[in-house]
N, C-alpha and C positions, 0 to 999 in steps of 0.2 A: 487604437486602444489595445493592450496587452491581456491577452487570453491566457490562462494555465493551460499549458498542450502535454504537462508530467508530472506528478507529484507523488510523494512516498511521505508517509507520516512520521515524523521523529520519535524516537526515542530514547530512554536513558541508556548509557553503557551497558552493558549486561553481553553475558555468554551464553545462558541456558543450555540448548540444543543446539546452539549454532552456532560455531566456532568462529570467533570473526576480529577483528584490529580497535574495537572499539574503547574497549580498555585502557590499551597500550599508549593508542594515539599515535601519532605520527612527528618524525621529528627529522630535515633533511629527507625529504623523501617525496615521491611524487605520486599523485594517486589519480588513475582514470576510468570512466564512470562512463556506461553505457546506457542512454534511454531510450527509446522509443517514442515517439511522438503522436498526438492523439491530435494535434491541430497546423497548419504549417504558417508560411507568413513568410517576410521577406528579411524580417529582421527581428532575433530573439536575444532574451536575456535570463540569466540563471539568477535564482535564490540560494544561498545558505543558511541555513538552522544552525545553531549553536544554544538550544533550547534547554540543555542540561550542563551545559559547560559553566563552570565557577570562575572563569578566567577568559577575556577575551582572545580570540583566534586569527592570528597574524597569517595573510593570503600574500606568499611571497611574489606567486602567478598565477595566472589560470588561462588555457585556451579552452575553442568548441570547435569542433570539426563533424565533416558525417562519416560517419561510421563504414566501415569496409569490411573485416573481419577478425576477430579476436578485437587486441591493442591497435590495429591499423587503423589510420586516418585515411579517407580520401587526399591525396595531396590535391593541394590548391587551395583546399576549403578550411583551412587552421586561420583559424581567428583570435587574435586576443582577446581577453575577458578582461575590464578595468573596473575594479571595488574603490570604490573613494576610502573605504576601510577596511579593520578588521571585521571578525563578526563577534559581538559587543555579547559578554557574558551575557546569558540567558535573553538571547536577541535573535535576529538576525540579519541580512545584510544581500542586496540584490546589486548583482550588477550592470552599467552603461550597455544598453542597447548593444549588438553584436549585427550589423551587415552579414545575414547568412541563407540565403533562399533554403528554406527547407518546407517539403510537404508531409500533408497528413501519412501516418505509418511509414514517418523515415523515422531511423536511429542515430542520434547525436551521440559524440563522446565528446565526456569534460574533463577535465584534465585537470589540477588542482595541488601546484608546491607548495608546499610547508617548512619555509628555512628555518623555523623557532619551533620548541616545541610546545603541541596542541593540548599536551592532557588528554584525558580519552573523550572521545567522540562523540557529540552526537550523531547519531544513524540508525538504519533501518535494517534491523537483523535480516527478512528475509527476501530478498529481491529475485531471486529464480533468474537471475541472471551473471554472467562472468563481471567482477572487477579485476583493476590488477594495481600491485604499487611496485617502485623501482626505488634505487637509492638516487639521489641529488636531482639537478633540474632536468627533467626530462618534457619537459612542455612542446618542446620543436621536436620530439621524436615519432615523427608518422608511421612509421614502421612497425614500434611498438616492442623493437626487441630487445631494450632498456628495462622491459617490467617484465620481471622473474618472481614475482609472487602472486597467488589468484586469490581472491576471495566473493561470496555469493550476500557481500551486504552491500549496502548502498552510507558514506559515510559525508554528511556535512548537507551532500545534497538533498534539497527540502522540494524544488519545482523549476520546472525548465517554461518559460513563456515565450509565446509568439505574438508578433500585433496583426492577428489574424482579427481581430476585432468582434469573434465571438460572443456568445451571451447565452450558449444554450447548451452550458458543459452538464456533465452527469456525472456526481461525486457519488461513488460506490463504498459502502460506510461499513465494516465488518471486521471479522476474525481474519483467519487463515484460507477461511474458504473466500473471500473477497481476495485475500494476498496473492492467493495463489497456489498454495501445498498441495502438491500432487499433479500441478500442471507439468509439462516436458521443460527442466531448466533452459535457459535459450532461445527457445523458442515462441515465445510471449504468444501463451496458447492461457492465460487466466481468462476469466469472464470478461475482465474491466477490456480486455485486449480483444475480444471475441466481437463486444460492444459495439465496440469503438467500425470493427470490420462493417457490423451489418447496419450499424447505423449512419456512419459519418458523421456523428458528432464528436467534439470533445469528451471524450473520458477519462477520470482522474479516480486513480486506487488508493482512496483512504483507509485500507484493510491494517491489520497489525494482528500477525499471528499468534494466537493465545488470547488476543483481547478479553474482557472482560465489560458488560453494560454498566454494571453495579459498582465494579471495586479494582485500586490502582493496583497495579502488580510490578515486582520488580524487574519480572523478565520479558511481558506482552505487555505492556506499555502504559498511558493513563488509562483511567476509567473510560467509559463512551460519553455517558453522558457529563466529562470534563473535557474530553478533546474534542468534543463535535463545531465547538466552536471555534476552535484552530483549526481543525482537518478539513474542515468542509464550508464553514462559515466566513472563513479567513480566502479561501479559497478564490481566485477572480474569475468572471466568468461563467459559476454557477448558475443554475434554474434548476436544479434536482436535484433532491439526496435520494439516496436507495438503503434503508438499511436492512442490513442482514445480520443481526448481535445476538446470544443469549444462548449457545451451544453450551460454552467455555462455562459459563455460569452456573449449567443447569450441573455440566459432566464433571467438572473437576473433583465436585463428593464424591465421585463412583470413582477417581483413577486411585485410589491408595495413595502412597504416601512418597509419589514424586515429588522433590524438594520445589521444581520448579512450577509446579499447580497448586501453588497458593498465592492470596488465602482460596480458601474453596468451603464458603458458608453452604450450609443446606438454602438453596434459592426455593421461592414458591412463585408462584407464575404472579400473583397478583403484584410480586415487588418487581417483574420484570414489566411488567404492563405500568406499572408509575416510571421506569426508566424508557420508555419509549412512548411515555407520555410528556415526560420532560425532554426529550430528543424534537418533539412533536412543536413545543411549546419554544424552545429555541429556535426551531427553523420556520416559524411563519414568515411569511411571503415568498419561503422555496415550496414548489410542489413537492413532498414527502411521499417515496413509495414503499409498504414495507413488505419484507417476504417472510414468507413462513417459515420456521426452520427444518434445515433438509432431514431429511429420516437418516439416522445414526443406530440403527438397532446393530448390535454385534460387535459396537467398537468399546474401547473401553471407556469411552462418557457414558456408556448407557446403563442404566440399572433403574430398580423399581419406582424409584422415584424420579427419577430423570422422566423416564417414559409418560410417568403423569403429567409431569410439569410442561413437558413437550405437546402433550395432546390439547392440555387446555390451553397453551400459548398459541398454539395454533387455529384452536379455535376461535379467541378473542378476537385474533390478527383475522380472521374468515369475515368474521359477523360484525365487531364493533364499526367499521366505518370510519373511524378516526383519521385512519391514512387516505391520501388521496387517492389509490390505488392500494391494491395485494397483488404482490405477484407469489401463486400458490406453487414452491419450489419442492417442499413436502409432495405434494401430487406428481409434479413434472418428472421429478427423479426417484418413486417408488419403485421397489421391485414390486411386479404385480401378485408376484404369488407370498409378497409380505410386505405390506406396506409401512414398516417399520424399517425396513434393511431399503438401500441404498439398491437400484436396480444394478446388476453383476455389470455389465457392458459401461456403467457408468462408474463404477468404483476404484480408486486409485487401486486401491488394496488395502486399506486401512478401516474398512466400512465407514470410515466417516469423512474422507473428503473423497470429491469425484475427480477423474482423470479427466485429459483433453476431451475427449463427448460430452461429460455431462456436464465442462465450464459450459460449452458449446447451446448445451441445453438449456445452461442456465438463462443465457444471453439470447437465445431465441424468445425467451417465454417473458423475460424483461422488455425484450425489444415490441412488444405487441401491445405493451401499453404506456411509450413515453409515447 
C-alpha cells in the first residue's frame, strides 16, 4: 500500500512576496524539484496537481533520483517516471510505481519536461528549499549543470508516495508557521521536518503561507476550512491532523494597507471557533490536535484587538475539549518576562514566526501528545 512520505498544498498562480515561475509557466524547459522524505519503501511514485490550471498539462518526461547536492543526482539512481497522461484541467494525475529503495529522511529530486506550453502553474509559493529550471530536455542530466535558473517554489508537484504501507502519517494544517518562514532555507529545519526527526512517523506539511481559516485569498491560498479536505483529507495514509490557523485572520486588520493582506475583515474569536468547529466536523474519524496560537505581540498582526481575539481563542482552545488534544504552543514559546512576545532565543526576527529552536520547540511539545 502507498503511504504519502511529501506533500506541499497547491495553489493558484500568484507572486505576492515571492518571486517565483508560476505565472509564466514553463514552455521547452526542464524543471527539478527537491523533496525530503518523511517515509521510505522500496518503490515510490509522484502525484501532480494542476488544481488551478484551465488547460490540461502535457508531461513530455519525468525522472526520480536521490538527491546528492544542489541539481546533482546520485548516479545510478535516475529513474523514469511514466503518466499514462497529461495532468487533466483542474485534476491531477499520479504516476506508475518507480523501483527506488529510499529511506525515511532521504531527499529525492524530480525532474519534470515540459515540451508544450503549461500556462501558469499550479505550485506552492513557499518551499524553503533550492529548485532550478534549464532550457530543453534535461532529464538524464545528473550533474545538474544544464539548470541555470534557481527558484524557492515547488511547481506541479502535489506528493511524493512510498509503499511503505504506513497508516500513521501526521498532517500539519497551518499558515506560514506550519510552512515554514523563518526556518534556515535548505536545511529542512520546519516543525513538520523536526516531527518527522523525533518521531519516526510520516509527516506531511499542509501549511500555505498567509493562509487564512475563514476567507480565500489570492495570494495564501483556499480558505482552511475549503482545503482541509484536499490537503489533509485527500491525503493517504493519515490518522492526524494538527491544526495551527487563525493568526493571518486575526493580524491582517492590524497590517495597514498591504495589497497582499486581503481581504482582512475585523475577525472575533467566536467566528474562528465555528471555523475550527467545521475543521472538527470534516475530520471525524481522524484524531484532531489543536494548538494555541503562538504569542505575536510586537509584530505587525498585532494590535488591540488582535490581542483580544488571541487571548479568548486561546482560551476556548484550553478549556472547550472539542479537540482531541491542545497542544499549548502560546505557553511553550513565551517570552517569560512577556507572554505576549515570542521568547527572544525563539524568534526569527520578525516577532511573529520562530527560528530553527522554536520549530524545534514546537515539535517537542507536539511530539508529547501523538
Amino acid at each position: 500500500m502507498f503511504t504519502t512520505a511529501w506533500s506541499a498544498s497547491p495553489q493558484l498562480p500568484s507572486e505576492g512576496f515571492t518571486p517565483n515561475w508560476s505565472r509564466e509557466g514553463f514552455w521547452r524547459q526542464s524543471v527539478r524539484q527537491v523533496v525530503r522524505l518523511s517515509a521510505g519503501g522500496g518503490r515510490l511514485r509522484v502525484r501532480l496537481s494542476n488544481a488551478y490550471g484551465a488547460s490540461p498539462v502535457r508531461i513530455a518526461g519525468a525522472t526520480v533520483g536521490r538527491t546528492i547536492a544542489g541539481a546533482g543526482i546520485e548516479p545510478g539512481s535516475l529513474r523514469p517516471l511514466v503518466f499514462a497522461d497529461g495532468i487533466p484541467a483542474r485534476g491531477e494525475t499520479v504516476s506508475e510505481p518507480a523501483e527506488l529503495p529510499v529511506a525515511a529522511g532521504e531527499s529525492v529530486t524530480v525532474t519534470l519536461y515540459f515540451d508544450a506550453a503549461t500556462g501558469p502553474a499550479t505550485f506552492h509559493a513557499q518551499a524553503f528549499t533550492t529548485g532550478y529550471r534549464g532550457e530543453g530536455d534535461l532529464l538524464g542530466d545528473v550533474g545538474g549543470e544544464g539548470f541555470d535558473a534557481v527558484s524557492e517554489s515547488w511547481y506541479f508537484l502535489a506528493a511524493v508516495e512510498t509503499d511503505s504501507g504506513r497508516t500513521d502519517g501526521v498532517a500539519l494544517f497551518g499558515d506560514s508557521l506550519t510552512d515554514g518562514f523563518g526556518s534556515t532555507v535548505g536545511a529542512d529545519r520546519r516543525w513538520s521536518d523536526a516531527l518527522a526527526r523525533r518521531t519516526g512517523r510520516p509527516v506531511l506539511n499542509a501549511g500555505i503561507g498567509g493562509n487564512l481559516l475563514l476567507n480565500d485569498s489570492a495570494w495564501y491560498g483556499e480558505k482552511g476550512v475549503g482545503r482541509f479536505r484536499r490537503d489533509v483529507l485527500g491525503v493517504t495514509g493519515v490518522d492526524t491532523a494538527v491544526v495551527l490557523l487563525g493568526v493571518n485572520d486575526i493580524g491582517f486588520s492590524e497590517t495597514g494597507t498591504e495589497p497582499t493582506y486581503k481581504p482582512a475583515p475585523v475577525v472575533e474569536a467566536d467566528e474562528l471557533v465555528a471555523g475550527y468547529r467545521e475543521l472538527l466536523r470534516q475530520g471525524r474519524g481522524l484524531r484532531v490536535i489543536g494548538c494555541t496560537l503562538v504569542p505575536f505581540g510586537g509584530s505587525d498582526h498585532w494590535g488591540e484587538h488582535a490581542a483580544k481575539v488571541a487571548h479568548e481563542v486561546n482560551e476556548w482552545l484550553r478549556r472547550s475539549g472539542e479537540f482531541d488534544a491542545v497542544v499549548d504552543l502560546a505557553r511553550e514559546l513565551a517570552d517569560p518576562a512577556d507572554p505576549d512576545r515570542l521568547r527572544p532565543s525563539y524568534d526569527f526576527g520578525d516577532h511573529l514566526h520562530p527560528n530553527d529552536p522554536g520549530y524545534e520547540v514546537m515539535a517537542e511539545a507536539l511530539s508529547a501528545v501523538l
